[in-house]
N, C-alpha and C positions, 0 to 999 in steps of 0.2 A: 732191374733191381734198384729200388731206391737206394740214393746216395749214401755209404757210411765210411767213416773218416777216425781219424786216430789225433790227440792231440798228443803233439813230441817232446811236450813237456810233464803233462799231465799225464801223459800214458806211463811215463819213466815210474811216477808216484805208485804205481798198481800193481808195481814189482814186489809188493810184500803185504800192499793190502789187504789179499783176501786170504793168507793164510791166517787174517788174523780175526776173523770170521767164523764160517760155522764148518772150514775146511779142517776135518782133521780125520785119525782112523783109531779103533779102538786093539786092532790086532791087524798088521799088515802082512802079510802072505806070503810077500817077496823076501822077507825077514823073518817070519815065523813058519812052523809047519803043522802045530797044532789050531789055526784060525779055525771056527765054524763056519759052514757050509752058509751061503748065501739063500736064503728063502725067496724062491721066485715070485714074482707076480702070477706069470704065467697067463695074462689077460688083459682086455682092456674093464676100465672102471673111471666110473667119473663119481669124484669126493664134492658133494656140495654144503659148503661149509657156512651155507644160511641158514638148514634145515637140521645139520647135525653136528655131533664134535669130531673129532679127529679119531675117535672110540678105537677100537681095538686092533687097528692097522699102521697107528701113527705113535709116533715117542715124543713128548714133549721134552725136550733134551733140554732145555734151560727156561729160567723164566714160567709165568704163566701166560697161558691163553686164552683169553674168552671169545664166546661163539655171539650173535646176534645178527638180525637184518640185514648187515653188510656184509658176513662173513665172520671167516676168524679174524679176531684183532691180536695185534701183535704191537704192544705198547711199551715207550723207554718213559718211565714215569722218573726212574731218577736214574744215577751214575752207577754204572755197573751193569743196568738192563740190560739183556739180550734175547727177548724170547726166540726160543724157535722150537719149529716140529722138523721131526726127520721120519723117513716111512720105517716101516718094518720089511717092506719087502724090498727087494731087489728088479732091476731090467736089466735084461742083457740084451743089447741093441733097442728103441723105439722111440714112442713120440710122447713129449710133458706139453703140455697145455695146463698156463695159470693164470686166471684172470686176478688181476691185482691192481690193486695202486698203492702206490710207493708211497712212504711218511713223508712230509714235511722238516726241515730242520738242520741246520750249519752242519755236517760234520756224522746226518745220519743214513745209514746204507739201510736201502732194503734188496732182497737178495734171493735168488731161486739158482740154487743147488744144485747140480748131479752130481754124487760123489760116490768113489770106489773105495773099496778096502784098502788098496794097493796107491792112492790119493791119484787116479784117473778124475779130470774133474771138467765139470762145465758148467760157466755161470752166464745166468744175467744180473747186473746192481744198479742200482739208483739211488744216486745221492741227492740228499733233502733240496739243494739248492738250486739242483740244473734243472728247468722246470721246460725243458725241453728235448732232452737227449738219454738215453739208456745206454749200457754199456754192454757188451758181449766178452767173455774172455775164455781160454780153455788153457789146460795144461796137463802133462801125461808124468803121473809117477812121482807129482811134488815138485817138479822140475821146472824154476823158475827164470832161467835163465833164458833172455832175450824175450823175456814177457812185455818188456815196453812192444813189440811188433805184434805182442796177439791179442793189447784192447782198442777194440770200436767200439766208437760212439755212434748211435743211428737215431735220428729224427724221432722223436714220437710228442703228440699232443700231450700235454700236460697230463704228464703220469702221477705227479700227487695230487690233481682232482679228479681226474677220468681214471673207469677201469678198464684195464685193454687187456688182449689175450696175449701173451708172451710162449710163444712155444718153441721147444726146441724138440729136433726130427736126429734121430742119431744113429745110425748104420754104420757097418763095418769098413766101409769107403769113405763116408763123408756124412759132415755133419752144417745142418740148416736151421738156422733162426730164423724166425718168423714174429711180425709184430701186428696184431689182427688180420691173419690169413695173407700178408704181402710178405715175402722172404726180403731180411735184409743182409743177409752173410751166408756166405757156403765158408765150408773147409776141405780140398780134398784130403785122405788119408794120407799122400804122398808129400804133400805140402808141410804137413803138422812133422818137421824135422827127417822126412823120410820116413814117416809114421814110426818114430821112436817116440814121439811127443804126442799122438793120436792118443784120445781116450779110446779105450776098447774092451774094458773089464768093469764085468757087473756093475751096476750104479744104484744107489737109493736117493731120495729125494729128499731134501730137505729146505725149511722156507722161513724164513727169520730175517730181527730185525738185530742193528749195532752200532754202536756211535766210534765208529773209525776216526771221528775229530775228538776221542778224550783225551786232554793235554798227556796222560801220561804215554800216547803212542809216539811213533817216531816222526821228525818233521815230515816225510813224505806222504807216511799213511793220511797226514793232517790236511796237508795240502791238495792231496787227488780226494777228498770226501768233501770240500770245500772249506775247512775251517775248523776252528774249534767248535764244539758243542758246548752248546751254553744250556744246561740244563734247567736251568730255572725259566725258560722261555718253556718248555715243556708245556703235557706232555705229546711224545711225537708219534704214529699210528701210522703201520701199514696193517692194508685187508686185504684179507685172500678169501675172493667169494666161493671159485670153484678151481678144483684142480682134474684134468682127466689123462690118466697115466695109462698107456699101451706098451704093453710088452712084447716085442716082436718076437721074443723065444716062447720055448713052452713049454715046463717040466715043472720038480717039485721044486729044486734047489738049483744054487749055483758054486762049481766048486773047482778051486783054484787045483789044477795038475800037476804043474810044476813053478818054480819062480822066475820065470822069463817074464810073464804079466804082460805077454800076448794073447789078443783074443781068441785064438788055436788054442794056446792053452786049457781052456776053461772047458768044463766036463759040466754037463747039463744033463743033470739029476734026473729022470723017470719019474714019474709019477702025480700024486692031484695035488696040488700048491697049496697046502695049509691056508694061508691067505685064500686064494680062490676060492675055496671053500667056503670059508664066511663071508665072504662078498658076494656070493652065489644063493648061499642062503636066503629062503624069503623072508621079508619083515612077518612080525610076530600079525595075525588077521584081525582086522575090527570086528567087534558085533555084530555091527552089519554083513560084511563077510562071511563071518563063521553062521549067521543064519541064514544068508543066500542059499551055502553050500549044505543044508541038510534036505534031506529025501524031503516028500509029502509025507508021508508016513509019521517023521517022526516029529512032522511042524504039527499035524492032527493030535500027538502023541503030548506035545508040549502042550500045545490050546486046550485038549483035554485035564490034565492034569490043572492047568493054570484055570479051570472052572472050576473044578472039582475044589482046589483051595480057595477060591474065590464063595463059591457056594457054603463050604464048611465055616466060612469067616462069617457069612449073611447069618448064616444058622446059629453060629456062637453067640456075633451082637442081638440075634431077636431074644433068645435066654436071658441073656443077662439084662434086656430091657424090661423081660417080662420081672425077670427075678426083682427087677430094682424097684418096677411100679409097685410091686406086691410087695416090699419091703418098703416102700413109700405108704404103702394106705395102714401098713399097719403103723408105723411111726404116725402116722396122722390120729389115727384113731386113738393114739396112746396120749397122744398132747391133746386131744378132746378130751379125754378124760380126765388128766391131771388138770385141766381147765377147767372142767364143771367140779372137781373136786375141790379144788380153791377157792371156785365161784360161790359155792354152799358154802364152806368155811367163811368167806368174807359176810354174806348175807348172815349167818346165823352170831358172828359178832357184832354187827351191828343192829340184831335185835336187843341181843344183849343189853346192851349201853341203851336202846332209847329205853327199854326196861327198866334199867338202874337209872337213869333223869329222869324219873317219871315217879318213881318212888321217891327222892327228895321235891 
């Protein structure tokens, strides 16, 4: 396992960090009893985020995002920026694979998600400045306490100009990061506090950017992101080209049993995942397509018909050409006429006149 390492001063900073990020819940479980049921994935799917938007599986929860060649971008153009997406569906145990590269910039995190209802969480971030190291961190239930001991930092080539795969593998035992296909962190279940602090309850994805260095956070948040942000140096850009999410369960939903917000807990819905279902779905058919797939019969069926108006249209312009020429020679023969009628006219006036000179 390549080498990854904790800094004992910098790690202390990360103690509040990321709850100040895209960590939050909109209905906690272990506090409430009316939450909605978790929509599963129920599948694997890879989101390629060159060719589409985030369309109908993804919440753009803050900020905008735009799509192009690189991906989605994810931009802090001024003070207050924070875009982000979060999925719609849910996993309960499996593997995030993100290709990304981090923003640029004093004081700015970019960031991949797992997060629970119940605030089960697991990150990776990257701050603008360390143009050499990414960070891994986990936490069970909101539960910050002794979080300086659960961030590493692991080696990676320049993550704000390279894109690398960042993935994380999450099972009910233990959980593995990985930095293009090399593991550089385990956690067993037993380790993560006696698995009181293990994540273990449903997760959604979510993948945004945030200036952790804006003066008005606390001096440590400022310190562990490297600095203030200076926004007028702007603007700062993470991309996210592809993302491919596997869900190691497989039902429709996921739903919290009791408020213990152990993974026993959790009661795995029956049925076909709404989500799956339109990820399953096939893209709408090209022309070409849709005319591969018709019979012989009824491409003879078309070609006929496509003569048939073809033919009718030949037949129409010959008419109307004939009709025009023979409304051409009659116009013709009508301005002969008014021609030679003029033509007399002009001759028999100027008999006139030499008549009349001829008498004086």
């Amino acid at each position: 396992m390549p080498f990854s390492w904790q800094f004992s001063s910098v790690a202390l900073f990360s103690l509040i960090a990321p709850i100040a990020a895209q960590t939050w819940t909109s209905c906690n479980p272990l506090n409430q009893t009316d939450c909605p049921t978790d929509i599963a994935l129920g599948m694997s799917h890879e989101f390629n985020f060159t060719q589409t938007s985030a369309g109908s599986t993804w919440n753009t929860t803050a900020g905008t995002i735009l799509y192009n060649d690189d991906g989605a971008e994810f931009t802090i153009n001024n003070r207050g920026d924070a875009p982000t997406m979060q999925s719609k569906f849910y996993i309960f145990f499996g593997e995030v694979e993100v290709w990304l590269k981090a923003a640029t910039g004093q004081g700015v995190v970019s960031s991949i998600v797992l997060e629970s209802d119940d605030l089960d969480e697991v990150d990776w971030e990257f701050t603008g400045t360390n143009t050499t190291h990414g960070e891994t961190n986990y936490y069970g239930k909101g539960n910050t306490t002794a979080a300086a001991t659960r961030a590493f930092w692991h080696p990676v080539e320049s993550p704000q100009t390279l894109f690398h795969n960042y993935t994380t593998r999450w099972t009910a035992d233990r959980i593995e990061w990985f930095i293009d296909g090399t593991s550089v962190r385990a956690l067993e279940y037993a380790d993560a506090n006696g698995g009181a602090s293990f994540p273990q309850t449903p997760m959604n994805v979510r993948l945004g950017i945030w200036a952790a260095g804006d003066k008005d956070n606390n001096n440590y948040t400022i310190a562990w992101a490297g600095g203030e942000t200076d926004y007028t140096k702007g603007p700062y850009t993470m991309y996210v080209q592809r993302a491919r999410v596997t869900d190691f369960s497989s039902g429709k939903e996921y739903k919290y049993g009791d408020q213990t917000g152990t993974w026993k807990s959790i009661d795995v819905v029956q049925g076909n995942s709404t989500v799956a279902e339109t990820l399953s779905r096939p893209p709408p058919k090209t022309v070409a397509q849709r005319w591969a797939g018709l019979s012989t019969g009824a491409k003879i069926a078309i070609y006929t018909a496509i003569g048939a108006v073809v033919l009718a249209l030949i037949g129409v312009s010959t008419i109307c050409c004939i009709s025009q020429r023979k409304a051409g020679r009659r116009e013709r023969a009508l301005a002969d006429a008014n021609w030679e009628k003029d033509h007399a006219e002009v001759m028999a006036y100027r008999a006139r006149y030499r008549g009349q000179r001829d008498d004086f």
